[in-house]
NUNU-62893 format. One record per residue (C-alpha): residue number from 1; x, y, z. Coordinates in steps of 0.25 Angstrom, whole numbers, plus 5000, padded with zeros to 4 digits. Example, Ala and Ser with C-alpha at 12.3 -4.5 7.8 and 13.67 -1.06 7.14 Angstrom:
<vonus>
+------+------+------+------+
| resi |   c1 |   c2 |   c3 |
+------+------+------+------+
|    1 | 5049 | 4982 | 5031 |
|    2 | 5055 | 4996 | 5029 |
+------+------+------+------+
</vonus>
This chain:
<vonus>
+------+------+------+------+
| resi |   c1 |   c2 |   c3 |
+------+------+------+------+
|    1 | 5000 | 5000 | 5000 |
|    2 | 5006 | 5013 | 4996 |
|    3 | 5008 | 5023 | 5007 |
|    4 | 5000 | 5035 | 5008 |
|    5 | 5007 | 5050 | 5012 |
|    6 | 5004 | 5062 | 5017 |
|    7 | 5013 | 5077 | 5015 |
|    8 | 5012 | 5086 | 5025 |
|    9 | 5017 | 5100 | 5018 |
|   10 | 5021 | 5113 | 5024 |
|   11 | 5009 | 5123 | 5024 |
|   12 | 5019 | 5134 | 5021 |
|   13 | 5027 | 5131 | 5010 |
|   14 | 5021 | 5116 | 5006 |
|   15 | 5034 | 5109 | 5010 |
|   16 | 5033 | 5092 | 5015 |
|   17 | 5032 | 5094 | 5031 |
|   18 | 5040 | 5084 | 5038 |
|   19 | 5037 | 5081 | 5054 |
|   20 | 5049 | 5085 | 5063 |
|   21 | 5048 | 5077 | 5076 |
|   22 | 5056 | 5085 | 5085 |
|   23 | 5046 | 5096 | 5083 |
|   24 | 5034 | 5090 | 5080 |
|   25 | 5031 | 5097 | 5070 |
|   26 | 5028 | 5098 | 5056 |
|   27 | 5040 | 5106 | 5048 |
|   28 | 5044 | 5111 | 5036 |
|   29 | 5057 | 5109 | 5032 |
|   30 | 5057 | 5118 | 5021 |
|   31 | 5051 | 5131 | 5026 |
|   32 | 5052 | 5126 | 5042 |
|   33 | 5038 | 5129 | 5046 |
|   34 | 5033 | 5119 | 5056 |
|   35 | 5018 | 5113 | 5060 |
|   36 | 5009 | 5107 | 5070 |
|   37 | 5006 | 5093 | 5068 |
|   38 | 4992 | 5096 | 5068 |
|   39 | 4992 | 5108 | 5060 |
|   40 | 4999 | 5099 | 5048 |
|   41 | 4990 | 5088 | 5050 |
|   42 | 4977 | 5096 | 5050 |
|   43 | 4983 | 5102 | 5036 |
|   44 | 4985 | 5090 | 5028 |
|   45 | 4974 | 5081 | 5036 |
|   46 | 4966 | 5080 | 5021 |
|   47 | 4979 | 5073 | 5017 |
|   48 | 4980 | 5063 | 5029 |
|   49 | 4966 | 5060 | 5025 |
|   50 | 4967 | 5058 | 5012 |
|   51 | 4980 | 5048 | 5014 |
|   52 | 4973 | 5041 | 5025 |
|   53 | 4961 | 5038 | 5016 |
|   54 | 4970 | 5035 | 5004 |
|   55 | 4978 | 5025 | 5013 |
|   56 | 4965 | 5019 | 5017 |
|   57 | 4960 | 5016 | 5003 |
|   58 | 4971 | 5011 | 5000 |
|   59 | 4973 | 5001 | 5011 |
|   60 | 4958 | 4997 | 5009 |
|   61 | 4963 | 4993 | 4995 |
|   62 | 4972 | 4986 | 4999 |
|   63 | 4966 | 4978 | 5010 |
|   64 | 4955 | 4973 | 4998 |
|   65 | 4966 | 4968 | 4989 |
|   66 | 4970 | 4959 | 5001 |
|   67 | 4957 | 4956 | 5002 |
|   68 | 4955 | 4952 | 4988 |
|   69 | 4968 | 4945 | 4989 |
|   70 | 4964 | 4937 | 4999 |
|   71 | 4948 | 4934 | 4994 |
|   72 | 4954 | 4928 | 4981 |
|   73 | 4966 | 4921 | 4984 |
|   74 | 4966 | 4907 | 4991 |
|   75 | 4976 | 4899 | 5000 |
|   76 | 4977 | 4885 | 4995 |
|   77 | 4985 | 4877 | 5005 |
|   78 | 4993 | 4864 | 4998 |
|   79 | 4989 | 4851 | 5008 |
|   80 | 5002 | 4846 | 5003 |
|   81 | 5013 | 4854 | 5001 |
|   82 | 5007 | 4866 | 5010 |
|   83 | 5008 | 4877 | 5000 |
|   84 | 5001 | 4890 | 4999 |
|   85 | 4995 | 4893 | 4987 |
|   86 | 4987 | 4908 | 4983 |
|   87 | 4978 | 4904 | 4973 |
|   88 | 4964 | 4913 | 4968 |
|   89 | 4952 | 4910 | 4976 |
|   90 | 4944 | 4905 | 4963 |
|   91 | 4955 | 4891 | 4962 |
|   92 | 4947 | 4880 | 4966 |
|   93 | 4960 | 4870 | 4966 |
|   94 | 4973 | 4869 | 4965 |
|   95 | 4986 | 4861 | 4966 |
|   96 | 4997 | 4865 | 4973 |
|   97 | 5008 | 4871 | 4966 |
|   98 | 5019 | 4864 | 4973 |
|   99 | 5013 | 4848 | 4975 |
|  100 | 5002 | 4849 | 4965 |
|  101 | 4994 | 4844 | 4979 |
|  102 | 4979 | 4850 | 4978 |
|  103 | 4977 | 4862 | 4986 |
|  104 | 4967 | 4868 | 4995 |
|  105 | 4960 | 4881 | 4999 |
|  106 | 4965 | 4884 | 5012 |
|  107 | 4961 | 4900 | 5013 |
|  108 | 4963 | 4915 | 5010 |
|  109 | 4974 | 4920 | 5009 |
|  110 | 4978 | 4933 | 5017 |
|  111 | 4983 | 4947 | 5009 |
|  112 | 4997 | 4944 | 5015 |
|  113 | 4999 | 4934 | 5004 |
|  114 | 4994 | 4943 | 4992 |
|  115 | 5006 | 4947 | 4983 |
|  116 | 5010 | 4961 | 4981 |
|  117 | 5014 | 4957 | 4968 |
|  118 | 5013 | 4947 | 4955 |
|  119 | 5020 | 4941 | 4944 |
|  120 | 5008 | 4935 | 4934 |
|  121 | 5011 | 4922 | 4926 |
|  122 | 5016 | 4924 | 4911 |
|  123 | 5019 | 4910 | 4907 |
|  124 | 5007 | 4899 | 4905 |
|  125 | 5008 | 4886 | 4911 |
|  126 | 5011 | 4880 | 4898 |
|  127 | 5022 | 4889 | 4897 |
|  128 | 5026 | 4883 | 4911 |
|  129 | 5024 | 4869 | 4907 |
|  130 | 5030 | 4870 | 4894 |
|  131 | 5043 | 4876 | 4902 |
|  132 | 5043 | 4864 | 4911 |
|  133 | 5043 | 4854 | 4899 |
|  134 | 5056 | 4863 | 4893 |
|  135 | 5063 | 4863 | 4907 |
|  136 | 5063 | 4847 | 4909 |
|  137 | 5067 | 4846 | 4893 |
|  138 | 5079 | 4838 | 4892 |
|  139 | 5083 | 4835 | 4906 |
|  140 | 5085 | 4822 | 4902 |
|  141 | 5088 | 4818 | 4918 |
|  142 | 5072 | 4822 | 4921 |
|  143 | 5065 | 4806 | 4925 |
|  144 | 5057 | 4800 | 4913 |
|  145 | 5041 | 4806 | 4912 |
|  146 | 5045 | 4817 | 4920 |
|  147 | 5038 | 4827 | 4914 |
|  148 | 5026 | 4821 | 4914 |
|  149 | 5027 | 4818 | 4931 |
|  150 | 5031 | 4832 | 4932 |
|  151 | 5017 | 4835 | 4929 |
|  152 | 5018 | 4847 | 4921 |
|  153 | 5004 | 4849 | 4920 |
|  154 | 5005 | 4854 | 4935 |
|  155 | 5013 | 4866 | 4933 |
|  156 | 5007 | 4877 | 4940 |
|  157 | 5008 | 4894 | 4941 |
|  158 | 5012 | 4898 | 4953 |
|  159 | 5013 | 4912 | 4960 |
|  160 | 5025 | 4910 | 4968 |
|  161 | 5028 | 4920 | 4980 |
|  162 | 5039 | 4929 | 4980 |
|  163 | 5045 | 4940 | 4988 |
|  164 | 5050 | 4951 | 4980 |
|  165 | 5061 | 4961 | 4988 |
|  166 | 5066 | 4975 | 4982 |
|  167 | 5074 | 4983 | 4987 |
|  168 | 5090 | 4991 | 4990 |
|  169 | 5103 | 4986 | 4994 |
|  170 | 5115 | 4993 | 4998 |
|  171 | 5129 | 4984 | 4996 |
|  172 | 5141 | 4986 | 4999 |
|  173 | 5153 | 4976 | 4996 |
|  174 | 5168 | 4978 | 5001 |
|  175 | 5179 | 4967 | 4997 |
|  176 | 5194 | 4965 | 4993 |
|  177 | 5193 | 4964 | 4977 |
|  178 | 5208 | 4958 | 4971 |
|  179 | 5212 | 4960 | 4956 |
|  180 | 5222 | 4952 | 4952 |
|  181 | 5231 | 4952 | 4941 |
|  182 | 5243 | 4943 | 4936 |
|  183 | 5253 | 4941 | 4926 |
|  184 | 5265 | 4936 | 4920 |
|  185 | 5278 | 4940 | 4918 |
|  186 | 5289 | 4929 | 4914 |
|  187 | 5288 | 4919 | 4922 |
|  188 | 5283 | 4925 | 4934 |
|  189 | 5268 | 4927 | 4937 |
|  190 | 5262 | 4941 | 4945 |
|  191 | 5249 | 4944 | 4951 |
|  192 | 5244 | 4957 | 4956 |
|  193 | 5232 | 4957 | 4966 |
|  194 | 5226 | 4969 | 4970 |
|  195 | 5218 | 4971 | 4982 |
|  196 | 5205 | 4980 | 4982 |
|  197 | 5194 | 4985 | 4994 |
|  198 | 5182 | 4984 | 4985 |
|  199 | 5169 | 4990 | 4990 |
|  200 | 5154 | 4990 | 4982 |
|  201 | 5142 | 4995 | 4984 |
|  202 | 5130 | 4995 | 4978 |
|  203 | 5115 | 4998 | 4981 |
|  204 | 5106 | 4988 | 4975 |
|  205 | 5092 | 4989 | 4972 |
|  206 | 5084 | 4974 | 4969 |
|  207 | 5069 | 4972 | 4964 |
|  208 | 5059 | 4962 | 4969 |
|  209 | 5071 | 4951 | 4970 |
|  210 | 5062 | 4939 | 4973 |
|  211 | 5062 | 4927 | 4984 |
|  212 | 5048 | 4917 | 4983 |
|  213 | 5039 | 4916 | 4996 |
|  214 | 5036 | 4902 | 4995 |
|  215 | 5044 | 4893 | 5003 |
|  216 | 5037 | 4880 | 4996 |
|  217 | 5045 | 4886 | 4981 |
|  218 | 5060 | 4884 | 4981 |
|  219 | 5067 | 4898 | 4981 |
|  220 | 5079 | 4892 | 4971 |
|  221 | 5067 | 4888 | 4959 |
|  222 | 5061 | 4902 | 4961 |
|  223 | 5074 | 4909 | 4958 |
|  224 | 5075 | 4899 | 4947 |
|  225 | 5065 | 4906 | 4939 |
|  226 | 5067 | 4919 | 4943 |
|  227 | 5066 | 4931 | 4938 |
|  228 | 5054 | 4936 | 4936 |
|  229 | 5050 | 4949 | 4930 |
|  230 | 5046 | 4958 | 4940 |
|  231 | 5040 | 4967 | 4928 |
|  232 | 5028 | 4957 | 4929 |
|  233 | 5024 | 4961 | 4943 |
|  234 | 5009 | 4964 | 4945 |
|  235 | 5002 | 4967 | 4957 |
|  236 | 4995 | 4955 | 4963 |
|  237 | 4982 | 4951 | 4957 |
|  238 | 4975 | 4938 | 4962 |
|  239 | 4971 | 4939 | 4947 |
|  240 | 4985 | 4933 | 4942 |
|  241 | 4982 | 4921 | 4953 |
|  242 | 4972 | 4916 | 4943 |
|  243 | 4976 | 4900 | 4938 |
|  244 | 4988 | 4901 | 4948 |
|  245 | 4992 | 4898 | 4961 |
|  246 | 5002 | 4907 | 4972 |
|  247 | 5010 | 4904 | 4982 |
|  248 | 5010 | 4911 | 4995 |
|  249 | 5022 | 4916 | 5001 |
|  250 | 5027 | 4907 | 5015 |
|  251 | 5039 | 4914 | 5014 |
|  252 | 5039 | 4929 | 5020 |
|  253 | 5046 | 4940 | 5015 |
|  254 | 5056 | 4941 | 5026 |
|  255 | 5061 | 4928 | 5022 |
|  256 | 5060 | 4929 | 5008 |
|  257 | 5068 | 4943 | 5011 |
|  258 | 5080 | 4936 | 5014 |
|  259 | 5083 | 4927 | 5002 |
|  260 | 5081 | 4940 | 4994 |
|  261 | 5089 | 4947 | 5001 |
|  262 | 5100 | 4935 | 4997 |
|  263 | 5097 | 4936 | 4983 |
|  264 | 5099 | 4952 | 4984 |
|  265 | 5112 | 4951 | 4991 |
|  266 | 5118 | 4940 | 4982 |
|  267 | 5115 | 4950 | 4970 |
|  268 | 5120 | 4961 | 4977 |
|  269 | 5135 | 4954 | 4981 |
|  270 | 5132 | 4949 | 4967 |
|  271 | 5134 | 4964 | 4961 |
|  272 | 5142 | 4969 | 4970 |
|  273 | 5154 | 4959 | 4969 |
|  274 | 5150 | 4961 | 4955 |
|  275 | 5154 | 4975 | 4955 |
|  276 | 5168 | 4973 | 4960 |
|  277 | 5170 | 4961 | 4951 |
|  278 | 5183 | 4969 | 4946 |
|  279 | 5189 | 4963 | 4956 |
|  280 | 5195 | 4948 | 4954 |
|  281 | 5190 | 4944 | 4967 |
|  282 | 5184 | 4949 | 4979 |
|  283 | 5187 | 4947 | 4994 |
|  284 | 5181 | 4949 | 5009 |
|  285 | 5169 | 4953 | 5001 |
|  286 | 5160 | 4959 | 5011 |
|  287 | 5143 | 4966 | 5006 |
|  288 | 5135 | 4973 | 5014 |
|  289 | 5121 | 4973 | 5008 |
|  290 | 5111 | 4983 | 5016 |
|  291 | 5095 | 4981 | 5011 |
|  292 | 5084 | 4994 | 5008 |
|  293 | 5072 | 4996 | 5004 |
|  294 | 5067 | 4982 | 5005 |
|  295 | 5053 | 4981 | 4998 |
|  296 | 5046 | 4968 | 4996 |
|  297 | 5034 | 4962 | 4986 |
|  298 | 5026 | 4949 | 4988 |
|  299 | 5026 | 4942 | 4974 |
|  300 | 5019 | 4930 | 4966 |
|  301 | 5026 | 4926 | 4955 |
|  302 | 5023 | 4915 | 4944 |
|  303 | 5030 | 4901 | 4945 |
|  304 | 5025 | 4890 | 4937 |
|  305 | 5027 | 4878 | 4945 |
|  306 | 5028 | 4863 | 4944 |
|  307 | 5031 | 4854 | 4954 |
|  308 | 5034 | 4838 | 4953 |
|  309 | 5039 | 4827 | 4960 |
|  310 | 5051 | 4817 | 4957 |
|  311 | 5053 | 4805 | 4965 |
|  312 | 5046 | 4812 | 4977 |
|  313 | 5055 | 4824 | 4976 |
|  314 | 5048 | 4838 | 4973 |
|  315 | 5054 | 4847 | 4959 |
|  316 | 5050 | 4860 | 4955 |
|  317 | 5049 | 4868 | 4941 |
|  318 | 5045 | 4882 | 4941 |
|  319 | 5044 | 4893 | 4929 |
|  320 | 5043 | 4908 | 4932 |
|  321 | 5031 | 4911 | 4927 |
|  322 | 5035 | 4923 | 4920 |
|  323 | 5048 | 4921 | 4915 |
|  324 | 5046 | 4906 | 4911 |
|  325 | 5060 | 4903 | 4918 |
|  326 | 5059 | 4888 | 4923 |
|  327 | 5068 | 4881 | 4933 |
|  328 | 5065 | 4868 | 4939 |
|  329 | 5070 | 4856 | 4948 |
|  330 | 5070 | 4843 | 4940 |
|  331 | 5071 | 4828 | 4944 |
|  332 | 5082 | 4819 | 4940 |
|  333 | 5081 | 4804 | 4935 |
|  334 | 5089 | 4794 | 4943 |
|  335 | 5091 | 4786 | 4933 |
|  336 | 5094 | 4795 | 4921 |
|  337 | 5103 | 4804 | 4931 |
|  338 | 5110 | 4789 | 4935 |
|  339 | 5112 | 4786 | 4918 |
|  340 | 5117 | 4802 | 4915 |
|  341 | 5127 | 4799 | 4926 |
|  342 | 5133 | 4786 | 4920 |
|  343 | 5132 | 4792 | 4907 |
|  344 | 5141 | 4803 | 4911 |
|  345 | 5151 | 4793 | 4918 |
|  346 | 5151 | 4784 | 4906 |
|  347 | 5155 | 4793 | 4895 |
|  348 | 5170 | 4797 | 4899 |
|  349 | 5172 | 4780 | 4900 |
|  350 | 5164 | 4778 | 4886 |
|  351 | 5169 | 4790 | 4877 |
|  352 | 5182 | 4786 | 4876 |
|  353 | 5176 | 4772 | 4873 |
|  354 | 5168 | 4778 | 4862 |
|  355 | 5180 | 4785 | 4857 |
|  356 | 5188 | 4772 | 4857 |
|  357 | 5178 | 4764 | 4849 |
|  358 | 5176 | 4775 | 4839 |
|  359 | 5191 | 4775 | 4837 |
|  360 | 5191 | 4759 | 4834 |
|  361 | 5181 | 4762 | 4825 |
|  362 | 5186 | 4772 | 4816 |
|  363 | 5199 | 4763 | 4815 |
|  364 | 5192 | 4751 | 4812 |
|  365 | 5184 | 4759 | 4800 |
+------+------+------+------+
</vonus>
């Protein structure tokens, strides 16, 4: 909600009053006249008003957005697996997204949970199932008729939650940075190394750098597919819900603050050591990274999913459903893993067979 304000200016010359505590007092700094509390207040009392009425109507607003949020959305509650799914209030049924298990209605769900923000789907589920087909292609170790076990057919679009941190950093880098330099002359060999303080600093500004709130999604797939374009952001609408299924975050933005903040302070040694890499090496390197300005958004982004299971282990593919960029965890054949391993033992013992024979045959003919 955006923050109502209200000027007070100097009735003498129109200048912003600012309120000095050791007077108690109104004052102008620019013409030095000073007022009563009350007699400024009963001034600009038609302003107060009209900000107190705006911040109302505007907080009434909001609260019915919440309210609609939470009248058309639905917690379903997976008896298996246990996760949270946001889903409109019109699905009638659904599967999990996770173990495919059937889901039921459990409640409401609360306007904490409704996103600030959303990143619609752009691709189509055959678009998802056709990648899926593509990325198991020629991955000759994958068990016979796994693609058909895999069950395809099950993929399924999911709003994934994320937390979404902007903000400043100030950096500042000190080390010992050598260049070193050698040469030749006769028979003798010399090498210079000179021996620098180096100090860096930079200020850093970084946008809506991402980290999911579901603790059920494995952090390293979701990177996997990242990045998505922020340009797609819309405000949240249960509209874009339609045919799909959300997660809910589990995981609190305290939390998910301080895996962003890892990813921020690996790029930011990234860069920094970067900008010194005139120097050979660098020594008893040592950052000081201060944060500002910390602002956070509550995302859903879209994550085509399939989940499958191999020998009663658990795999996972997902595709941004933006971007269209895939990664996902495969099983392996025993048996074909067992033959591509004698295979590459075998071959150094029968080449030079191969080459023997081939020679024998050339001189017979």
């Amino acid at each position: 909600m955006g923050i109502q304000t209200v000027t007070y200016q100097c009735p003498n010359c129109n200048a912003a009053l600012e309120y000095d505590n050791s007077l108690g007092k109104f004052r102008c700094f620019y013409c030095d006249g000073v007022f009563e509390e009350r007699e400024i207040k009963d001034l600009f009392k038609d302003n107060e008003q009209m900000s107190l009425e705006e911040n109302e109507a505007e907080l009434t607003a909001e609260q019915a957005q919440d309210e609609e949020f939470a009248q058309q959305s639905a917690l379903y509650s997976c008896p298996n697996c246990g996760a949270g799914v946001i889903c409109d209030s019109l699905t009638a049924s659904t599967r999990c997204h996770f173990c495919h298990t059937p889901v039921i209605l459990s409640g409401r769900l609360s306007g904490d949970f409704k996103p600030d923000v959303i990143i619609p789907f752009t691709t189509t589920r055959e678009q998802a199932e056709s990648g899926f087909s593509k990325y198991i292609q020629g991955k000759f170790l994958l068990p016979k008729g796994f693609k058909e076990n895999a069950r395809i057919n099950s993929i399924s679009a999911l709003y994934v939650p994320y937390w979404l941190k902007s903000g400043l950093v100030d950096a500042v880098m000190s080390a010992t940075g050598k260049k070193v330099t050698s040469w030749s002359r006769g028979n003798t060999r010399y090498v210079n190394t000179k021996v620098y303080n180096v100090e860096r600093g930079m200020e850093m500004a970084f946008i809506r750098v991402p980290c999911d709130g579901s603790r059920r999604i494995d952090d390293s797939l979701m990177e996997s597919i990242e990045p998505f374009n922020y340009g797609g952001l819309k405000p949240f609408s249960m509209s874009y819900l339609s045919g799909c299924a959300a997660e809910k975050y589990d995981v609190p933005k305290q939390e998910a603050a301080q895996r962003i903040d890892q990813r921020v302070r690996e790029a930011t040694e990234q860069m920094l050591k970067e900008n010194a890499k005139e120097y050979g090496t660098l020594e008893n390197v040592r950052i000081n990274i201060t944060p500002r300005r910390q602002t956070y958004v509550y995302a859903l982004l879209p994550v085509w999913f399939l989940n499958y299971t191999y020998n009663g282990k658990d795999y996972a593919f997902a595709m941004n459903g933006q971007t269209g960029t895939m990664f996902g965890q495969l099983p392996v054949s025993g048996l074909k893993k067992f033959l591509f391993g004698l295979g590459i033992f075998l071959i150094p013992s029968v080449i030079p067979l191969l080459v023997t024979l081939l020679g024998v045959i050339q001189r017979a003919f």
